[in-house]
C-alpha positions in Angstrom: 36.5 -1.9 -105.6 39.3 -1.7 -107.7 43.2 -2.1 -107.4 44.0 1.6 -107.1 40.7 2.3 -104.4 42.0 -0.8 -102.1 45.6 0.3 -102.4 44.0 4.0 -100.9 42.1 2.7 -98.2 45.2 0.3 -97.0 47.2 3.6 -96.4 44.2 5.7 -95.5 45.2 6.8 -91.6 44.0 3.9 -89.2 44.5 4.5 -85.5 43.5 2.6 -82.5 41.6 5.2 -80.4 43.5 4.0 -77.0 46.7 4.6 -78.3 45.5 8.3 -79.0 45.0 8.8 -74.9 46.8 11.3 -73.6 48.7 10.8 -70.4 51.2 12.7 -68.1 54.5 13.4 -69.0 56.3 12.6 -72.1 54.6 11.2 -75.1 55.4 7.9 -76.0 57.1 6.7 -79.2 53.4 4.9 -80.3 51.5 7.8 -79.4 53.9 10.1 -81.9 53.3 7.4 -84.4 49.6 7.4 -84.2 49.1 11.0 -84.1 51.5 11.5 -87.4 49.7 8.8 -89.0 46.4 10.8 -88.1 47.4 14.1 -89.6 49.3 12.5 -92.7 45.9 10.8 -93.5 43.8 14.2 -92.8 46.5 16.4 -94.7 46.5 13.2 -97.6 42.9 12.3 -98.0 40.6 14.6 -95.6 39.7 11.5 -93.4 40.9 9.1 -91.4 39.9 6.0 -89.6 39.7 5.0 -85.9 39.4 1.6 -84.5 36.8 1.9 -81.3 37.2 -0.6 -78.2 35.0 -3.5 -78.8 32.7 -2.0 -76.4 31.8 1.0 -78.0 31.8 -0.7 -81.4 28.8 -3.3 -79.7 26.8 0.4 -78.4 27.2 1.7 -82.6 26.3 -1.4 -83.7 22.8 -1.7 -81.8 22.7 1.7 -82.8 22.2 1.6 -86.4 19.9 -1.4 -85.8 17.7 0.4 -83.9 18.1 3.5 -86.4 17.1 0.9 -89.1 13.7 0.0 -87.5 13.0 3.4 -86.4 13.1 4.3 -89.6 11.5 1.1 -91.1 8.7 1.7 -89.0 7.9 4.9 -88.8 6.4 5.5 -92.9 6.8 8.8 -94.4 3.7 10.9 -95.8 4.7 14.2 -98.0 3.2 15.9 -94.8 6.0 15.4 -93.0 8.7 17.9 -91.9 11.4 18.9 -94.2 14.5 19.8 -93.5 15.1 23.7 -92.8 17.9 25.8 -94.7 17.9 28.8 -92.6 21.3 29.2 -91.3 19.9 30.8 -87.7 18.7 27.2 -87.0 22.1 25.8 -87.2 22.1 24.5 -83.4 18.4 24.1 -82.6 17.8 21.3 -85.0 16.4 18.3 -83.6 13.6 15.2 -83.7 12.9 14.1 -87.4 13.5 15.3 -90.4 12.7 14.2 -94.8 14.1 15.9 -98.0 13.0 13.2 -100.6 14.7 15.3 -103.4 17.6 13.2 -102.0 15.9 10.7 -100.8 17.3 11.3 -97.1 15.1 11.0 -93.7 17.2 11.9 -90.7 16.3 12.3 -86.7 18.7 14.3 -85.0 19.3 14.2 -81.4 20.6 17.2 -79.5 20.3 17.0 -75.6 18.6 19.6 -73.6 15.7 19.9 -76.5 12.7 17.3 -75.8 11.2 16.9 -79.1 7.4 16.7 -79.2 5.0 15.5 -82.2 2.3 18.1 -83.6 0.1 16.3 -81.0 1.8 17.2 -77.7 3.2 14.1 -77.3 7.1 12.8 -76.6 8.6 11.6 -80.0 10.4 8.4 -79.3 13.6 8.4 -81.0 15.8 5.5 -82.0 17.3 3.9 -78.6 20.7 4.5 -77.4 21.4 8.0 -78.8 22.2 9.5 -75.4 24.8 6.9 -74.9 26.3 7.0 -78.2 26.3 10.6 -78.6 28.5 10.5 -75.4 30.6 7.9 -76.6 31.6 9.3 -79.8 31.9 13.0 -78.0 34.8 12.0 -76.3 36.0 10.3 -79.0 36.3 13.5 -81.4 37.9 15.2 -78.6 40.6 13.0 -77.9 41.0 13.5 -81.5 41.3 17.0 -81.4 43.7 16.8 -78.5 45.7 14.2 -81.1 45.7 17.6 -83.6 46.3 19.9 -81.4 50.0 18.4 -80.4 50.9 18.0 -84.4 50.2 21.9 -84.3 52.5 22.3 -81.2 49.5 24.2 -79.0 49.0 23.8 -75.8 46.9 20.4 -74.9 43.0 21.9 -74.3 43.5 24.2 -76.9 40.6 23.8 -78.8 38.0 22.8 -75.5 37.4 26.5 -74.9 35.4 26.2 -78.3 33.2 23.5 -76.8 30.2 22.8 -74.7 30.8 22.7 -70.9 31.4 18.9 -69.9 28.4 18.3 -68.8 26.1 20.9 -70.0 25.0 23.2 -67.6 20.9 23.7 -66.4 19.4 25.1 -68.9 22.0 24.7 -71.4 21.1 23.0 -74.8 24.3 21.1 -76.4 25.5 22.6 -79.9 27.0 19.4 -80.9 24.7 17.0 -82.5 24.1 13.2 -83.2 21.9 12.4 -86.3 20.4 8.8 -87.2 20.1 9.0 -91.1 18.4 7.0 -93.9 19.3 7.5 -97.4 17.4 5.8 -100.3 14.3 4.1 -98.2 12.0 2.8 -100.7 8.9 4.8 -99.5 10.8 7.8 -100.2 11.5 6.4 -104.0 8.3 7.8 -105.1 7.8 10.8 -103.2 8.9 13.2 -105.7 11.7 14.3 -108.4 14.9 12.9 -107.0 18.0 15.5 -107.6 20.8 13.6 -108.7 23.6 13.3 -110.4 25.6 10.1 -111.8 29.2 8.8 -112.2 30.4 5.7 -113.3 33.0 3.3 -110.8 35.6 2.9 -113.5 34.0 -0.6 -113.6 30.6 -0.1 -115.8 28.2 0.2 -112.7 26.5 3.7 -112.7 26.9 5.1 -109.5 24.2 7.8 -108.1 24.9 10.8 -105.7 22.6 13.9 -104.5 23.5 16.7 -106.9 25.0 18.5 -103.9 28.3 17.1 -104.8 30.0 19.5 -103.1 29.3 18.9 -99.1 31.6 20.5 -96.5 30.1 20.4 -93.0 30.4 23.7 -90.7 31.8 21.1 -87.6 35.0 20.7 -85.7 34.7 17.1 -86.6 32.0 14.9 -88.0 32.3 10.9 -87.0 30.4 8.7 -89.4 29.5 4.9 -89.1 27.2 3.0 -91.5 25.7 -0.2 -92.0 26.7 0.1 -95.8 29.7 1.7 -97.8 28.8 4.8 -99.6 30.4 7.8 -98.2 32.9 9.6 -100.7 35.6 12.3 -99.6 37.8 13.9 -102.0 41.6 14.0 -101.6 44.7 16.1 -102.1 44.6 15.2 -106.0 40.6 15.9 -106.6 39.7 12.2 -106.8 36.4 11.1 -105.2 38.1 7.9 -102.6 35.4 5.8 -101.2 36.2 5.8 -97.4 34.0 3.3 -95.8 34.4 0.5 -97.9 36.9 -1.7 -96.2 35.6 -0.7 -92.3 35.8 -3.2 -89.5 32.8 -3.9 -87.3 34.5 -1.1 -84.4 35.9 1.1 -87.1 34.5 4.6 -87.3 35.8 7.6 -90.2 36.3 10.5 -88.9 37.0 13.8 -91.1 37.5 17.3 -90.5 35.4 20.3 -91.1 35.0 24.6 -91.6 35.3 25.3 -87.8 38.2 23.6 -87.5 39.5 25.1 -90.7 39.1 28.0 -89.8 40.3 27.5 -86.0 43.4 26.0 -87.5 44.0 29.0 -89.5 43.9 26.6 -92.7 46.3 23.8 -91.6 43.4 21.7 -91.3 41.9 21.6 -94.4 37.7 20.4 -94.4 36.7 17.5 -96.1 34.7 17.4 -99.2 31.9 15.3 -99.6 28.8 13.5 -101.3 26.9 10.1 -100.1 26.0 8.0 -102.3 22.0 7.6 -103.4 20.3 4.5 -104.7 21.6 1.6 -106.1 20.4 -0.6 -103.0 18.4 -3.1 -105.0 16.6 -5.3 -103.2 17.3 -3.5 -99.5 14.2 -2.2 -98.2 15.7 -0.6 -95.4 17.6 1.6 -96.9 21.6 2.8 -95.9 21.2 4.0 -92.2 24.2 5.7 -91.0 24.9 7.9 -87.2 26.7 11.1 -87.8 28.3 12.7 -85.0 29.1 16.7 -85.0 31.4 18.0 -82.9 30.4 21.5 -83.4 31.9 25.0 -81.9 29.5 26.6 -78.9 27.3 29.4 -80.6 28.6 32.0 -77.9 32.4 30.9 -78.7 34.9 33.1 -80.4 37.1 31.9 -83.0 40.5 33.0 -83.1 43.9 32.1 -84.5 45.7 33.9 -82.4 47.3 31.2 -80.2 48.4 29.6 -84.1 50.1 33.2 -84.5 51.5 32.6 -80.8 53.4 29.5 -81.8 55.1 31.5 -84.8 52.7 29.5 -87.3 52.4 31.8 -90.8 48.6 33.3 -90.8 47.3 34.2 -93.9 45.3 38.1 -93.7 41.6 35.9 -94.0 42.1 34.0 -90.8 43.4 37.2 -88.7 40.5 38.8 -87.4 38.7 36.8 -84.6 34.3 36.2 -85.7 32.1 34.8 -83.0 31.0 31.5 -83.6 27.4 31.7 -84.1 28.4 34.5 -86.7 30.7 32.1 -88.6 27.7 29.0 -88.8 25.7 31.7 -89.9 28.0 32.2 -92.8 27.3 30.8 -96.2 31.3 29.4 -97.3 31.9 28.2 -101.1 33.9 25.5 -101.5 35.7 27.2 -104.2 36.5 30.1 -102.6 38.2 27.8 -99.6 40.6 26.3 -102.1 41.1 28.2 -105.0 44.1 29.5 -103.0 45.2 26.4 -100.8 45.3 24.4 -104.0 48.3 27.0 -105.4 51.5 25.8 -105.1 53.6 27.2 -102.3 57.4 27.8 -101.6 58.6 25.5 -98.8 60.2 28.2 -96.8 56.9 29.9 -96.9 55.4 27.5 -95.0 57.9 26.2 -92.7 57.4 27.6 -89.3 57.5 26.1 -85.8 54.9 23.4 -87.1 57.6 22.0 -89.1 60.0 22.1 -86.2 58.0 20.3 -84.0 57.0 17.8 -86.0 60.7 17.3 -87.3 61.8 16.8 -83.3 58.9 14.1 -82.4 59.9 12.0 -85.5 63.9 12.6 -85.2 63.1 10.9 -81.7 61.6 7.7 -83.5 64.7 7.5 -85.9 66.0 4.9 -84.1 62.6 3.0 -83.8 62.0 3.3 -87.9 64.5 2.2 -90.2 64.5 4.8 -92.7 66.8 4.4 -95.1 66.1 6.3 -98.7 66.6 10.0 -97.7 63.4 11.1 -100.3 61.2 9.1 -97.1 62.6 11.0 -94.5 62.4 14.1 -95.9 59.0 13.5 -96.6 58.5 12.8 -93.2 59.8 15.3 -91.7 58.0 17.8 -94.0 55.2 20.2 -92.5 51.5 18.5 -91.3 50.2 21.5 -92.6 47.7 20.5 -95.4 48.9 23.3 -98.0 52.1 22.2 -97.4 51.6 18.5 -98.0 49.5 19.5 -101.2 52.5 21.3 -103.0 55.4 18.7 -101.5 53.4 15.3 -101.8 56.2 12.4 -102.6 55.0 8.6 -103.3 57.7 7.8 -100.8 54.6 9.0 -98.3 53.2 5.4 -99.1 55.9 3.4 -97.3 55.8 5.9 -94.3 51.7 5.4 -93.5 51.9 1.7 -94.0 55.5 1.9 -91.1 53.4 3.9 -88.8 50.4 1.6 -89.6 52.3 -1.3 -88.0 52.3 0.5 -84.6 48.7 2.2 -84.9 46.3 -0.8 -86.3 
């Protein structure tokens, strides 16, 4: 890792997920920090990073240990079943899963499907899931609770979008937890691997799936592996490494289309590619879990309570489109920016976003010492991701590492 990577990931958003709680009353000073250091890092680099309680860090430990030996153990044969593209299966997906062109093996767990093998019998999948996929459920929605006051909605906004809490008889969740496996060795030799290279800056040639262009239809997506390899690209187009400099309870957590598209565009999806290979001498492979926080197939999406709170709506986002109609949708990821990455007057973008987030941090003004008036117009600027593309300063740098001194 070079200077300029490890000077990105020491301002990349870090927030301690208890201090993203939301309780009665009037928000504290640290929770206003924490959630502004949240949506600077989403609106700066399409990711952010939250700091579990040592508990929960233990339960996603185990679980990429036993994801590791599920894997290790279980051998692949070209029999086995690939990975479907059809766009109707989006929430039915589950059990286990191989697409050697990218040499990837996944077992995803969704509750209320029991997953059989051709036999008749109960697939045993890697322990824990059930507990972790709870975990890491509430954890993305405390998040979205976190976003949802930067935007100034009402707290529970974006629950109507999700499963009931718990899932009703019957009922079979739409979020999903996968256990994944990239580069196995078995899977080495399967086939013609699709890839694509890039070199670090440093002489090592780095591998990636020629799919190099990866935005996930979810809410939120929550990723923790046992090695570094997941790349997101930020506000300037560069490819940062996000998972490089991770604590043992940390866990990245990134944005993605529903949301987008929920948000009305404030919240822009993350970009991304894993990368492939290069695990000499590993012969288990880079296991990660991937949590999606994905919208309920009978939900509508809607702007409308964006366009309540006075929050500019550009003409794409105005018409509501059912849920299962939007996952059903095939989205290119140059068609989503080609018109976010256009510069933008100010005023254009100033709404009641800007407001609110220029109240919560005119009440911390006497808890940071801002001094240089380029900071604290830089802080009090919009959260909204188009806004912070066109009006980025440096002076950005100083404010994420303040607001990290409360949050880490």
């Amino acid at each position: 890792m070079d200077d300029a990577e490890a000077n990105i990931l020491a301002s990349l958003g870090r927030v301690r997920l208890w201090d993203l709680a939301a309780v009665e009353g009037l928000p504290s000073d640290s929770y206003k920090i924490c959630v502004s250091a949240l949506t600077q890092s989403l609106a700066q680099y399409s990711a952010a990073i939250i700091e579990l309680p040592p508990a929960d860090g233990a339960l996603l430990r185990s679980g990429l240990d036993s994801a590791r030996l599920f894997f290790h153990q279980r051998g692949y044969s070209s029999g086995e079943a690939v990975g479907s593209d059809d766009a109707h299966e989006w929430c039915k997906t589950s059990g286990y899963y191989a697409d050697p062109q990218v040499w990837l093996e996944m077992y995803d767990y969704r509750p209320g499907i029991t997953v059989t093998e051709p036999n008749g019998v109960t697939e045993l999948p890697p322990s824990g899931l059930p507990d972790i996929f709870s975990m890491l459920g509430k954890v993305a929605r405390e998040v979205l609770d976190a976003i949802s006051f930067s935007l100034n909605l009402r707290s529970g906004k974006f629950m109507e979008l999700l499963d009931n809490l718990p899932l009703r008889s019957k009922e079979v969740s739409s979020s999903v937890l996968s256990a994944c496996c990239h580069s196995r060795p078995s899977l080495e030799g399967a086939q013609q691997h699709s890839v694509a290279s890039q070199d670090d800056g440093d002489g090592h040639l780095l591998l990636f799936s020629d799919q190099d262009h990866q935005i996930d239809k979810t809410l939120l997506t929550l990723a923790k592996s046992n090695r570094s390899g997941l790349y997101i690209k930020d506000m300037h187009g560069r490819w940062i490494l996000v998972d490089g400099d991770l604590g043992p309870n940390d866990i990245v957590i990134y944005p993605g289309l529903a949301l987008y598209q929920e948000t009305a565009g404030y919240v822009n999806p993350a970009v991304h590619k894993t990368q492939v290979g290069n695990l000499q001498g590993c012969i288990f492979g880079r296991c990660s879990l991937v949590f999606k926080l994905m919208p309920r197939s009978v939900a509508r999406m809607s702007s409308s309570d964006m366009r309540a709170d006075d929050h500019g709506i550009d003409g794409q986002f105005e018409v509501p489109i059912p849920a299962n109609d939007f996952m059903q949708t095939k989205h290119s990821a140059n068609q989503l920016f080609s018109k976010n990455n256009e510069a933008m007057p100010y005023a254009e973008q100033e709404g009641k976003l800007a407001v609110s987030h220029r109240n919560m941090l005119l009440s911390l003004q006497d808890n940071i010492k801002v001094v240089h008036n380029n900071v604290y117009d830089t802080l009090i600027a919009p959260i909204s991701s188009r806004s912070h593309i066109s009006h980025y300063s440096p002076y950005l740098e100083p404010v994420l590492a303040i607001s990290g001194t409360y949050c880490h």
